[in-house]
N, C-alpha and C positions, 0 to 999 in steps of 0.2 A: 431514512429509508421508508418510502411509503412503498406497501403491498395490496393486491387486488385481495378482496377478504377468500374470493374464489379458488385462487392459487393455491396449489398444493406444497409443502411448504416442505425440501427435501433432509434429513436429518443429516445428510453430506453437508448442507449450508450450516445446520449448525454446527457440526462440530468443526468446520473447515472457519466459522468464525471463534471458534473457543480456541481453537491451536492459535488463531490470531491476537488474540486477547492474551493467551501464554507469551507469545512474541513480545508482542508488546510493553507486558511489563518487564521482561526479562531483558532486552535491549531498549527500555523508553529512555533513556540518560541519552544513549546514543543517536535516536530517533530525534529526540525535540528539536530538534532545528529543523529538519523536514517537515512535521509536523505542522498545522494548523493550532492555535491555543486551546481551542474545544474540541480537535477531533477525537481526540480518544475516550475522553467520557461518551461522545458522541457513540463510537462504535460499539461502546460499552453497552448502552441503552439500546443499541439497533440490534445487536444478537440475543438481549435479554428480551426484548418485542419478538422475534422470532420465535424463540423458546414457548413462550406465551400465548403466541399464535396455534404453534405446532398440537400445543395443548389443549387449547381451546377446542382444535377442529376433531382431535380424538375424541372428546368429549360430545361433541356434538354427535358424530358417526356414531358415535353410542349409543346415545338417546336415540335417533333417529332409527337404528337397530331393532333396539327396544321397542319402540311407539308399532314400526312396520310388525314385530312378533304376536303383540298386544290383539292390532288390529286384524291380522291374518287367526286367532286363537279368536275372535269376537265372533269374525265371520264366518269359520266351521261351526262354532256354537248355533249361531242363527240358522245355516244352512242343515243341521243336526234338526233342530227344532222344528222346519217349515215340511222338512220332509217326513218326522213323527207326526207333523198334523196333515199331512196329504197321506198318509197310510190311514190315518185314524179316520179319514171321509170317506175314504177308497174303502175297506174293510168295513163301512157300518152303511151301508145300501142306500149311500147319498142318492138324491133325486141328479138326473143328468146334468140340470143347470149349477147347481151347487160343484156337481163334481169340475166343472168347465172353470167357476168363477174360483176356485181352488188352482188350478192349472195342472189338475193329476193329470199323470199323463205325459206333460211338460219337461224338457228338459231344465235342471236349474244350472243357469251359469256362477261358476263360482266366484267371479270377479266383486269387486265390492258393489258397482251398480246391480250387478245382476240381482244377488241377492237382496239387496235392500228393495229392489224393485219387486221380488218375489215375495218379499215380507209384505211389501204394499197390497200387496195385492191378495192374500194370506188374510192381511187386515179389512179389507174390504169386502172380500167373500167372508168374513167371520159377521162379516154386519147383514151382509145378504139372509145369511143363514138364518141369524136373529129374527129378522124381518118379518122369514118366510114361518118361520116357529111361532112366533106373536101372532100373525095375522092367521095361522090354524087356531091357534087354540081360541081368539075373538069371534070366526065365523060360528053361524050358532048352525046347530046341530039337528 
């Protein structure tokens, strides 16, 4: 029995193969003449592949569970963070272009690009900042 890895795999199939596999052993005497010489081990192995399957994909929907909680808990972390540092510019009498390269003001989307684009950019205005701090304190006086 080959299955698409895709296929949702219905726990009616399996147990509607295990009642089969009861049958089976319970009138095989009677069966073997209809029978194929390999099919029953054959069936045997195709519901235990089911089984297998069934389980594997719960295991994955798991993880995958998991992985999406992980990353949606990363991304209020970060989105937590960009907005304590867009308060902390906003509240400390940033000069106009710093408060702009910061994006106060801005709404931040919460999607994973959003954010991460907002970190970027968080990141880049942190260098601006720098920049403009370094090149005060080098001009002489």
């Amino acid at each position: 029995m080959f299955l698409n890895p895709n296929q949702r795999i219905s726990t009616e199939a399996i147990s509607s193969g295990k009642a089969s596999l009861r049958l089976l052993d319970s009138y095989g005497t009677e069966l073997q003449t209809r029978l194929w010489t390999d099919e029953q081990p054959q069936h045997k192995a195709n519901v235990e592949e089911l089984e297998t399957r069934v389980s594997g994909q719960k295991q994955t929907l798991t993880a995958q569970k998991s992985t999406t909680q992980s990353q949606e808990a990363a991304i209020q972390e970060l989105n937590d963070t960009i907005v304590s540092i867009r308060n902390v510019v906003r509240n400390g009498n940033a000069p106009k272009d710093i408060l702009v390269a910061y994006g106060v003001g801005d709404r931040i989307s919460h999607s994973v690009s959003g954010v991460t684009a907002t970190r970027n950019m968080a990141h880049g205005a942190r260098k601006l900042a720098l920049l403009k701090l370094t090149s005060r304190k080098l001009k002489p006086r």
